[in-house]
N, C-alpha and C positions, 0 to 999 in steps of 0.2 A: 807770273810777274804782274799780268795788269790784273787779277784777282788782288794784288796787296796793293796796289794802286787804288783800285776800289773801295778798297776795306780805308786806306788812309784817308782817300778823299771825304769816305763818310765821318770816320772820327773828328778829321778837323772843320767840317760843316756844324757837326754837335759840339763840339766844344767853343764854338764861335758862337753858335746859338744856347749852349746854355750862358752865355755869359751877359747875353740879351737880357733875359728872361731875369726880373727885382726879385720877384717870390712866384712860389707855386701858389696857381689860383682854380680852384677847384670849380666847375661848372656847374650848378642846381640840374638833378637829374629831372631834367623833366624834355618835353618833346623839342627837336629841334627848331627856332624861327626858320617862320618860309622868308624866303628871300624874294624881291618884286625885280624886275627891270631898273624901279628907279628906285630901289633900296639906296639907302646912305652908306658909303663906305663906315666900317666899323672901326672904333678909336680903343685900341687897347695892346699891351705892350708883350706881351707875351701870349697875341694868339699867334701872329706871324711863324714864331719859333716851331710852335705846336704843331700847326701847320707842316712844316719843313718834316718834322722830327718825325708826325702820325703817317707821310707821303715814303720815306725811306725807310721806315717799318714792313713798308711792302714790297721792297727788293725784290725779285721773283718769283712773283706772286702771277700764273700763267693771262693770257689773253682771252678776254669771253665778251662776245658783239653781248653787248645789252649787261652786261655782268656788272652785278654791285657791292659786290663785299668779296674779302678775302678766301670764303669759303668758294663761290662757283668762279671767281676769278671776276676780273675788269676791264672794261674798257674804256677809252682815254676820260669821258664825263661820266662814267661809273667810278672812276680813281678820284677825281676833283670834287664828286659829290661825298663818297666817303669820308674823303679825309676831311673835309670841310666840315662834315658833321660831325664825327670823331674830335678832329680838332678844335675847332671852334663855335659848334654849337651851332653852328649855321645850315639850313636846307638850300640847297642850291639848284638850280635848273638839270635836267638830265638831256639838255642840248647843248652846243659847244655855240651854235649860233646866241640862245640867251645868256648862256655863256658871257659874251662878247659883249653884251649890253650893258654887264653890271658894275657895280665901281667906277673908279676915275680910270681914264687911258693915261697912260705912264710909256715914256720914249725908254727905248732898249737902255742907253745909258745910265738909266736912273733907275736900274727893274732891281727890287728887294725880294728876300726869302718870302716865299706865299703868294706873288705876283701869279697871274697865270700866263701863261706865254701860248699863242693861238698860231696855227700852219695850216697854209692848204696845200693838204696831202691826197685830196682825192678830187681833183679839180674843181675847186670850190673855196671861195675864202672861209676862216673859222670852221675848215672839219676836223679838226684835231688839236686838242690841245693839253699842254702840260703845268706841272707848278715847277716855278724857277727855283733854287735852291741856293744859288747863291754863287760866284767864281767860274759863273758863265756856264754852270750847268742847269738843266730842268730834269723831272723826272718825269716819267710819260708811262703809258698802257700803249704801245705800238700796236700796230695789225695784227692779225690772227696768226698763229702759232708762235708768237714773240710772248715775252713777258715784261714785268712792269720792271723798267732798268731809267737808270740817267744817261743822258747824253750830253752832247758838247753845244752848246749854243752857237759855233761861230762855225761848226761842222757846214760844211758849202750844202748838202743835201738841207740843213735847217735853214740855213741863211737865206738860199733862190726861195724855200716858201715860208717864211714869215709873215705873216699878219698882221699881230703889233701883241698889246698885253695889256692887261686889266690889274688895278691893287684893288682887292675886295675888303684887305685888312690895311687902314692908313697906321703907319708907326707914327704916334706920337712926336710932338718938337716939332 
């Protein structure tokens, strides 16, 4: 049963995100922008979606310390650098602390599809972080022998170590 739970949750995430999304907009293949500390948040309508949509592509997809792609697996800023790149064309930091620096800070209440959502899970603020998805979920690269799954945002294990979160991509309006 919570397997069809999951499978619906994702559906109605994507269908709520394609409906975001004006037109398909194709990326110029060429190498991704590095991203700075004080990089500008990015203004565009359909990377947020991408985002969401490239991050649940990797449903379980296994746990690997330092891992960057689908192939040897990920861990939590190997999943955020991926799909970033994948998504929106962006190179992103491969720490959770620079991580933490980039974009505007965004209060829990107002966190959009693509936000990053930052935990200290290893006693330490910003060691672990995920992309929010949207209905008070995020999707993550958990610890070692876990795999890349969503969780519940308001789950009490995420709530005691919350951090706060980052919008790397501003929506439009």
């Amino acid at each position: 049963m919570r397997k069809y739970n999951l499978l619906f949750f994702i559906g109605f995430i994507a269908l709520i995100l394609s409906g975001c999304a004006s037109k398909s907009v194709r990326l110029p293949e060429t190498e991704a922008e590095p991203a700075a500390a004080t990089a500008p948040v990015i203004h565009a309508s359909d990377r947020a979606s991408s985002i969401a949509l490239q991050a649940l592509a990797h449903l379980g997809t296994p746990y690997r310390a330092g891992g960057l792609s689908p192939q040897t697996g990920f861990d939590c800023s190997g999943l955020v650098a991926y799909v970033y790149r994948e998504g929106a064309g962006l190179a992103l930091p491969r720490n959770t602390f620079e991580l933490s620096l980039l974009g505007q800070a965004v209060e829990r209440g107002t966190l959009r599809p693509g936000d990053l959502v930052f935990y200290n899970t290893q006693r330490r603020e910003y060691s672990h972080v995920g992309i929010y998805l949207g209905e008070e979920r995020f999707i993550h690269a958990p610890a070692s022998g876990g795999e890349v799954r969503v969780e519940n945002l308001r789950a009490d294990y995420w709530v005691r170590r919350y951090n706060g979160a980052r919008r790397i991509i501003a929506q439009p309006g």
